[in-house]
C-alpha positions as CSV (number, residue, x, y, z in Angstrom):
1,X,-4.4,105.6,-304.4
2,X,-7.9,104.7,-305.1
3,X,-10.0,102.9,-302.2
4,X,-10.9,100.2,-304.4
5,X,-7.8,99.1,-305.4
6,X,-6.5,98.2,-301.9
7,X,-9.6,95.9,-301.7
8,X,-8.1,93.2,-299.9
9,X,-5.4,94.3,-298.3
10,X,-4.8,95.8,-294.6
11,X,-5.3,100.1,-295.2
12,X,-6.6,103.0,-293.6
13,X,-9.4,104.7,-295.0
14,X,-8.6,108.7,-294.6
15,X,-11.6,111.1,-294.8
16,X,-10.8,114.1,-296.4
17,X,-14.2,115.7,-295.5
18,X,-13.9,114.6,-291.3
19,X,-10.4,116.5,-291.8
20,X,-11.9,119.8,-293.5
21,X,-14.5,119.6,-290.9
22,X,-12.1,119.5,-287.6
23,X,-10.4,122.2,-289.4
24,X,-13.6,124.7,-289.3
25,X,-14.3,123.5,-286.5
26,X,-10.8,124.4,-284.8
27,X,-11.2,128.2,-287.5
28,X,-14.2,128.8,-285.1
29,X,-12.8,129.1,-282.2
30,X,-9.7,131.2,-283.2
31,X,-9.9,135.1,-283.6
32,X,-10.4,136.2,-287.0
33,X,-6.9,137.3,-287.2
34,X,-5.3,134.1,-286.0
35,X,-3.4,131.4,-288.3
36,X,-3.5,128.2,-288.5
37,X,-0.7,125.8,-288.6
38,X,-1.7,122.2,-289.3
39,X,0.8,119.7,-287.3
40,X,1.8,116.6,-289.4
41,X,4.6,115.3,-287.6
42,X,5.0,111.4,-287.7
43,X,3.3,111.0,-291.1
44,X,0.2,112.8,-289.7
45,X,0.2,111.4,-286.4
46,X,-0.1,108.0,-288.8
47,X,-2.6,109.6,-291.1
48,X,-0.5,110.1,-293.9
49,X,1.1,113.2,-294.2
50,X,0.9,113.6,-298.2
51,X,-2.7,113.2,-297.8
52,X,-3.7,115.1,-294.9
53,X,-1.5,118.1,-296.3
54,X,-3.1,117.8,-299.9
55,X,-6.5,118.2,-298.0
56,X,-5.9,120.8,-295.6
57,X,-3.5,122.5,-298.6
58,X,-6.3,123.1,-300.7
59,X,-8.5,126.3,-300.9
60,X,-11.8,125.9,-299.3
61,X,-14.4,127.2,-301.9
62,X,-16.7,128.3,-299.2
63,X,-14.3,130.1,-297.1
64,X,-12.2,131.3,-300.3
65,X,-8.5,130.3,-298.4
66,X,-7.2,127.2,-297.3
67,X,-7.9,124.7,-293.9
68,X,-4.0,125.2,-293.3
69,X,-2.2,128.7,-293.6
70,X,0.8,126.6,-292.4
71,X,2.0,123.2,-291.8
72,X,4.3,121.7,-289.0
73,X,6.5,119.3,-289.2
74,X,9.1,117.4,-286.8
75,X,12.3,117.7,-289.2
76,X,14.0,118.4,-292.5
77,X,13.2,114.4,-293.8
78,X,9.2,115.2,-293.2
79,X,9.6,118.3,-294.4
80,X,11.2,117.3,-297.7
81,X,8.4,114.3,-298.0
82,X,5.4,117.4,-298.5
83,X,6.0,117.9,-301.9
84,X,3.8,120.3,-304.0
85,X,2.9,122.1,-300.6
86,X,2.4,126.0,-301.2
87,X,1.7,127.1,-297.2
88,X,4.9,127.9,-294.8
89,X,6.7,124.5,-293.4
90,X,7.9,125.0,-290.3
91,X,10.1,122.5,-288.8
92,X,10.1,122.0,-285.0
93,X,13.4,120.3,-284.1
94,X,15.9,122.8,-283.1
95,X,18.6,123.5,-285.5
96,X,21.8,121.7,-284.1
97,X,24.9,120.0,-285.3
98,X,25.3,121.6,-288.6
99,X,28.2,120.7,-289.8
100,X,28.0,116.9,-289.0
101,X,27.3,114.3,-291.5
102,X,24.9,115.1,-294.0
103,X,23.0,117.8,-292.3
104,X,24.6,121.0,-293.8
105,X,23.4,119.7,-296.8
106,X,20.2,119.1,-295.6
107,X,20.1,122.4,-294.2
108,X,21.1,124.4,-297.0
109,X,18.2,122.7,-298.6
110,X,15.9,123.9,-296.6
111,X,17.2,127.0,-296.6
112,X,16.6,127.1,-300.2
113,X,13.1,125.8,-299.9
114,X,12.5,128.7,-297.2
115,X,11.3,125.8,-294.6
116,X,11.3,128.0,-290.9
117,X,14.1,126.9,-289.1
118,X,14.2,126.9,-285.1
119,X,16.6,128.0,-283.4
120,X,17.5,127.8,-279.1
121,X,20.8,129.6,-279.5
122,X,23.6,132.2,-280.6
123,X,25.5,129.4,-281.6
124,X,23.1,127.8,-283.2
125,X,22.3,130.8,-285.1
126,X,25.9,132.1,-286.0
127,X,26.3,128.2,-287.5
128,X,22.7,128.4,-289.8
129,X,24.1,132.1,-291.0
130,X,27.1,130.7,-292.2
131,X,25.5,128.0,-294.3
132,X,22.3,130.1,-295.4
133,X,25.6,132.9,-296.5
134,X,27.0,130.3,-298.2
135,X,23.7,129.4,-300.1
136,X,23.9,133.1,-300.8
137,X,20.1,133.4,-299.4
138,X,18.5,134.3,-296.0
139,X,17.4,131.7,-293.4
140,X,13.9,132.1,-292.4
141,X,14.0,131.0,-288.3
142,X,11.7,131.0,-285.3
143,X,12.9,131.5,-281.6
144,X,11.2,128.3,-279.2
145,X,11.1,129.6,-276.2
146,X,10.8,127.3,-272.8
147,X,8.4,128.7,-270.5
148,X,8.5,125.3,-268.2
149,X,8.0,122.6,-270.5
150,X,11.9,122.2,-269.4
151,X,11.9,120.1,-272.8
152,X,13.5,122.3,-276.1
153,X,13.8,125.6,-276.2
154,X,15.7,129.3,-274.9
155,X,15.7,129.7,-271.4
156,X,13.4,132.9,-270.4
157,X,16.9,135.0,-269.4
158,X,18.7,134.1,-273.2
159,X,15.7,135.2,-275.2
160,X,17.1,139.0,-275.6
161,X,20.6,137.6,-276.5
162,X,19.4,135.2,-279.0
163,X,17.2,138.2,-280.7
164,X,20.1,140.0,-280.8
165,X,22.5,137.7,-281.8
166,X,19.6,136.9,-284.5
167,X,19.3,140.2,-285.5
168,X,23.0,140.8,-285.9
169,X,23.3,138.2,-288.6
170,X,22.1,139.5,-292.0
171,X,21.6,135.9,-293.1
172,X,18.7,134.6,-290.5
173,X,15.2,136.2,-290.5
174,X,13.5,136.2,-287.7
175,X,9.7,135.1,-288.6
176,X,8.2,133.7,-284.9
177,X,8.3,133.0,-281.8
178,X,7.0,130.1,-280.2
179,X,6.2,128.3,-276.8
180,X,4.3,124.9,-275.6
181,X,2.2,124.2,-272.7
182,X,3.3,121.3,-270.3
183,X,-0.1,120.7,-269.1
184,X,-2.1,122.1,-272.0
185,X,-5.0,118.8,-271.7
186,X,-5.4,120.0,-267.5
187,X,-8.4,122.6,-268.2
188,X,-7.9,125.9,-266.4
189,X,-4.6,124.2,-264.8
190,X,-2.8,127.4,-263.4
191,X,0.5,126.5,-264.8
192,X,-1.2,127.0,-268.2
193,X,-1.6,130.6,-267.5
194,X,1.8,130.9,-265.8
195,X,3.5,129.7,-268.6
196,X,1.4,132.2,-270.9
197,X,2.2,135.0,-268.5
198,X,6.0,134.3,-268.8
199,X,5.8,134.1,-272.8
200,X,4.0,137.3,-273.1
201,X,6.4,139.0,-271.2
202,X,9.2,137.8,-272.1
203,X,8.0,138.7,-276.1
204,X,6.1,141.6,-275.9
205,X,8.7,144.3,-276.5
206,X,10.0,142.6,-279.7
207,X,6.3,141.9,-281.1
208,X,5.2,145.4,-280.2
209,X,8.4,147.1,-281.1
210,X,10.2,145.2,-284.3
211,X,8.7,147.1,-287.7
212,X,8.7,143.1,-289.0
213,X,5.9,141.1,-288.8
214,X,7.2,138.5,-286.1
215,X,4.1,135.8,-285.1
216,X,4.1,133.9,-281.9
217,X,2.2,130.8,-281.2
218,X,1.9,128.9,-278.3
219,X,-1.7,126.9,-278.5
220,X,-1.7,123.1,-279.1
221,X,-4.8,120.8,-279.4
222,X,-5.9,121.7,-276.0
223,X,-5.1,125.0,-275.7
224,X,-7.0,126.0,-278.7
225,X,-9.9,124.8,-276.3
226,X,-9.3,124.8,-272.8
227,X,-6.9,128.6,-272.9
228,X,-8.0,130.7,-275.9
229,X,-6.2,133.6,-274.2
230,X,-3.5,131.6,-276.0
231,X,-5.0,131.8,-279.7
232,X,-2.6,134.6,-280.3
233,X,-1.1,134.8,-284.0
234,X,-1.2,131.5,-284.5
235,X,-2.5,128.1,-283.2
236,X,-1.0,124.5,-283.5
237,X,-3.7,122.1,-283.4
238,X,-2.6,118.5,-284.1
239,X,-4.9,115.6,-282.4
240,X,-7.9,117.6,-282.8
241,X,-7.4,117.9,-286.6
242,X,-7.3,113.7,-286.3
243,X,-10.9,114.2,-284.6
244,X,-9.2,113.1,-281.5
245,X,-10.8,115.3,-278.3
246,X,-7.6,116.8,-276.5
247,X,-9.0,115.2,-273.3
248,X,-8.3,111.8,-274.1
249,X,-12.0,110.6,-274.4
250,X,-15.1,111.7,-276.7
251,X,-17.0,115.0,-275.8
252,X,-20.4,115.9,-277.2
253,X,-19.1,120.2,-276.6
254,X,-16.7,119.5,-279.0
255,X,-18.2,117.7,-282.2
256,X,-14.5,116.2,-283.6
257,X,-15.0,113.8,-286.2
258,X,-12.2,111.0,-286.1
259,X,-10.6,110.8,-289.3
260,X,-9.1,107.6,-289.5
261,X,-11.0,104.0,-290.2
262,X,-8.4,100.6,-289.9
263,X,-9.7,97.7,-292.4
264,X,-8.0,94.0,-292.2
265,X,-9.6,91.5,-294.7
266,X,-10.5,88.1,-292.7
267,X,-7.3,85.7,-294.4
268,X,-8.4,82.8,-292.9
269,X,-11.6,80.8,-290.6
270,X,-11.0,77.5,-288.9
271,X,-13.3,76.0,-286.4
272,X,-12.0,74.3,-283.1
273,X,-13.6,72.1,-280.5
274,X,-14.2,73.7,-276.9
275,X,-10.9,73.3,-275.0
276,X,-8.4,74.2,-278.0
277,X,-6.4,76.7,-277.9
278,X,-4.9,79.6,-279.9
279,X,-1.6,81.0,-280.4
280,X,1.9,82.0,-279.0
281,X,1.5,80.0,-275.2
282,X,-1.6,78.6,-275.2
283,X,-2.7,81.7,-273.5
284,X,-6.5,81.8,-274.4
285,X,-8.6,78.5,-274.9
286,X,-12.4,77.7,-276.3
287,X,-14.4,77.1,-273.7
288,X,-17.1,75.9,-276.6
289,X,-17.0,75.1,-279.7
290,X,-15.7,78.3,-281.6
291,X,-15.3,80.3,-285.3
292,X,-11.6,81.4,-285.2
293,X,-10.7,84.2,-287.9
294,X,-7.6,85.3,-288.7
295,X,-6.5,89.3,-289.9
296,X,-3.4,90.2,-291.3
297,X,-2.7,93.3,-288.8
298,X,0.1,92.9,-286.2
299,X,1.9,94.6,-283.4
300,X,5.0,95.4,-286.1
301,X,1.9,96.7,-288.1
302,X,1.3,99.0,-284.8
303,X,-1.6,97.0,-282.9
304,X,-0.8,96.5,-279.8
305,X,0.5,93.4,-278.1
306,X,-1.3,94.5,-275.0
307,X,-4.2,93.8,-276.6
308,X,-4.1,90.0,-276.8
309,X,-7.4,88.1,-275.4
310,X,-8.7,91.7,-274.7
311,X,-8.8,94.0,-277.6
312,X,-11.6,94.2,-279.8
313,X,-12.5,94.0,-283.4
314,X,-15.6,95.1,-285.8
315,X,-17.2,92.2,-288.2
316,X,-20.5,93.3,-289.5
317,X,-21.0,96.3,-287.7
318,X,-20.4,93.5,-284.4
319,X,-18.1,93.4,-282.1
320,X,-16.0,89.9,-282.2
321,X,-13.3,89.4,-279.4
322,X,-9.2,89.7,-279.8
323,X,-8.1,85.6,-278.6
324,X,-4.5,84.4,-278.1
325,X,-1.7,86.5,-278.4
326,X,-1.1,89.2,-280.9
327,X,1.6,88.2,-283.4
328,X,4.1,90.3,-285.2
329,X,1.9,90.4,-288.6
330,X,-1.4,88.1,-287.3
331,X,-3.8,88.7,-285.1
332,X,-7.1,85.8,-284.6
333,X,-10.6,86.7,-284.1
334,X,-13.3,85.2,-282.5
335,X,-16.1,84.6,-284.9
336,X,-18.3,82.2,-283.4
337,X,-21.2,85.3,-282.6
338,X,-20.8,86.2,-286.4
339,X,-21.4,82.6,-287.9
340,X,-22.0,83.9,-291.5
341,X,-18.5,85.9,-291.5
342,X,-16.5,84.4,-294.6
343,X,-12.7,84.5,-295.8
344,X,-12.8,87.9,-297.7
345,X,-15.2,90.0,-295.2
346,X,-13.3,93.0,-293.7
347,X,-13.0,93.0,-289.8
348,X,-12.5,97.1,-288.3
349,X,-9.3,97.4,-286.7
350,X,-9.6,100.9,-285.7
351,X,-13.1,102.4,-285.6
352,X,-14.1,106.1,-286.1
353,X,-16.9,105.6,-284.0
354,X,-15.6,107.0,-280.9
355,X,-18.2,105.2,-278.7
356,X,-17.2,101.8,-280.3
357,X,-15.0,99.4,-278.6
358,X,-12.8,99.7,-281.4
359,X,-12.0,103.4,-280.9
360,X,-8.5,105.2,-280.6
361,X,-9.9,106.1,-277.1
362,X,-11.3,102.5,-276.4
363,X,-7.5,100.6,-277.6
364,X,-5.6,103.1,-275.9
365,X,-7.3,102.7,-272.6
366,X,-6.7,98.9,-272.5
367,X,-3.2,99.6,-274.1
368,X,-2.6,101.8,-271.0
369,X,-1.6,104.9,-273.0
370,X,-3.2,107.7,-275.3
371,X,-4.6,107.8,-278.5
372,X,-1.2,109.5,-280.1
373,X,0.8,106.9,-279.6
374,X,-1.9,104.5,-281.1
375,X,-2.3,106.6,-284.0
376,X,1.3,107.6,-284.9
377,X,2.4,104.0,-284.4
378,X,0.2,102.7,-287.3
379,X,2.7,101.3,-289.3
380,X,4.2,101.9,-293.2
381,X,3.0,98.5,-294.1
382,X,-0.3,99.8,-293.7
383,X,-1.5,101.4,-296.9
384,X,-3.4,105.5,-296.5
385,X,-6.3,105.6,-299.1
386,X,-7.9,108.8,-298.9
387,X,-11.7,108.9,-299.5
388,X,-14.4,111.7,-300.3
389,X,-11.8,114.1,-301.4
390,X,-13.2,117.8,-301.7
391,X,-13.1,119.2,-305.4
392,X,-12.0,122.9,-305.1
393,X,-9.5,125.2,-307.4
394,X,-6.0,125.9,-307.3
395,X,-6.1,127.6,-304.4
396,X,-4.4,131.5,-304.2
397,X,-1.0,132.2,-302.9
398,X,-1.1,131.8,-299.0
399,X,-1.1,134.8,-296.7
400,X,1.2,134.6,-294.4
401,X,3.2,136.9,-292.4
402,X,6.1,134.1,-292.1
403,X,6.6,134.5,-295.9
404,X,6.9,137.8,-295.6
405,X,10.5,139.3,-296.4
């Protein structure tokens, strides 16, 4: 959708170059031999997951390949909404309940897509086989292994029956295997290394014995900067990609560029004499005179409620102050330090700037969370526009052990 179209209306603004340039970023700090597999689970951690996959899709004329050699998703439904996408999709929720509902047929779809499956057990497994034999094709499947997260995943001692229960079935094909760090943002956090220690072990005979080309991957966000031991076949970087910092708060070492800009057109101005108040409870009152604007952005449009007479807004590169409560689909402004705002001027929801009070980082902190959940709750009624979109070629066929047969 073009930017200028949505003139008017509450939308994010998606930079296509700040996303290219996190990605070189992130390719800088890998080996040269090491993947990468762009996460875009929860519509791009709100981004937009058509867009930020269409970006990171494409061939890099400079670097002759693509941003992404693979994409990550949460499950089959996000994996079916990346259409057109040429890179392995891997989907991280464990294969389970096969033969309920509507998920065979889901499965045998992605099956015949060639979407990497995970599995966490023989039975598991021996239930994928049977559909991906019925489809009359081979499953391609990775092994998540739990190393202490104590979340999905194989325990250490099942790992060589799984393999060989997986190797026994002439219908799976076993492409990775995979762990995640439980403390990954903690830099030099010992468990980091235990946990790395444990997955290395625990893999290393299959990787260095199996004549197939079987990738693990274990690095997040903050692994990719804080354990590069980690890097190994493949990395999973997620927040960073957003131009989030893995710590939580901006870092000058690590030059991310956010990706995301919020816009909310000012809908309405009303003036009010000192002692009025505004909104839900008459929690917040004038104590002068005061410019009250009104934006169309809500906490069902993902903005927190937490924020009410605290969080801040942008209006003319000014910051303006969050008063009253925040309402399902309104939120008021105060505009009195502004006096030349008008009905029709855009107020900055979310700011890129990752020193302004408008910040994922700055909202989060007053929202008493992280800037994930801030990002990824950014809701559908919000229109993505992507901007400065990079013109490059069809880019080649991707190289990828995990597409290899």
């Amino acid at each position: 959708m073009d930017a200028k179209s949505t003139l008017g209306e509450p939308r994010l603004l998606i930079s296509c170059q700040s996303l290219c340039h996190n990605a070189t970023l992130i390719r800088k700090r890998l080996p040269s031999r090491t993947r990468m597999c762009a996460v875009v689970k929860a519509n791009a951690y709100g981004h937009g997951a058509g867009i930020v996959a269409d970006a990171l899709g494409t061939a890099d004329l400079s670097l002759n390949t693509s941003p992404a050699d693979a994409f990550a998703v949460a499950d089959l439904d996000e994996a079916a909404a990346l259409d057109n996408v040429r890179q392995p999709i891997i989907v991280l929720r464990p294969v389970e309940n096969v033969f309920l509902g509507q998920h065979r047929s889901r499965l045998e779809n992605a099956i015949r897509h060639g979407w990497i499956l995970t599995v966490c057990s023989p039975a598991a497994a021996g239930d994928l086989a049977r559909v991906a034999q019925a489809c009359r094709q081979r499953a391609a499947v990775q092994i998540m292994i739990d190393t202490g997260m104590a979340r999905e995943g194989v325990p250490l001692d099942g790992v060589p029956h799984l393999i060989d229960a997986i190797r026994s079935l002439p219908a799976l094909r076993l492409v990775g295997l995979a762990t995640h760090f439980a403390r990954g943002e903690e830099h030099d956090h010992p468990f980091n290394g235990e946990q790395l220690d444990r997955f290395l072990r625990c893999t290393d005979p299959i990787a260095h014995t199996t004549a197939l080309s079987i990738g693990r991957h274990a690095a997040n966000s903050a692994a990719i900067f804080f354990a590069p031991a980690a890097a190994l076949d493949m990395v999973r970087p997620g927040i960073s990609l957003y131009g989030i910092d893995p710590s939580g708060k901006p870092c000058v070492d690590r030059p991310l560029r956010p990706v995301l800009e919020w816009l909310a057109p000012i809908v309405a101005i009303h003036d009010i004499p000192a002692g009025a108040s505004v909104g839900y409870g008459q929690s917040w009152r004038a104590a002068s005179a005061a410019r009250i604007g009104l934006v169309p952005v809500g906490y069902a449009d993902g903005y927190p409620r937490s924020l009410s007479s605290r969080g801040t807004m942008i209006v003319h590169r000014k910051p303006v102050p969050v008063v009253g409560k925040v309402c399902m689909d309104m939120t008021c402004i105060d505009l009195t330090a502004v006096p030349h705002a008008a009905i029709g001027d855009e107020a900055t929801v979310l700011d890129p700037d990752p020193l302004s009070p408008a910040s994922a980082y700055a909202i989060a902190k007053l929202a008493d969370t992280i800037p994930y959940e801030i990002l990824s709750r950014i809701g559908p009624r919000i229109r993505r526009v992507a901007i400065d979109p990079v013109t490059v070629p069809t880019p080649p066929a991707a190289l990828s052990s995990f597409q290899e047969q």
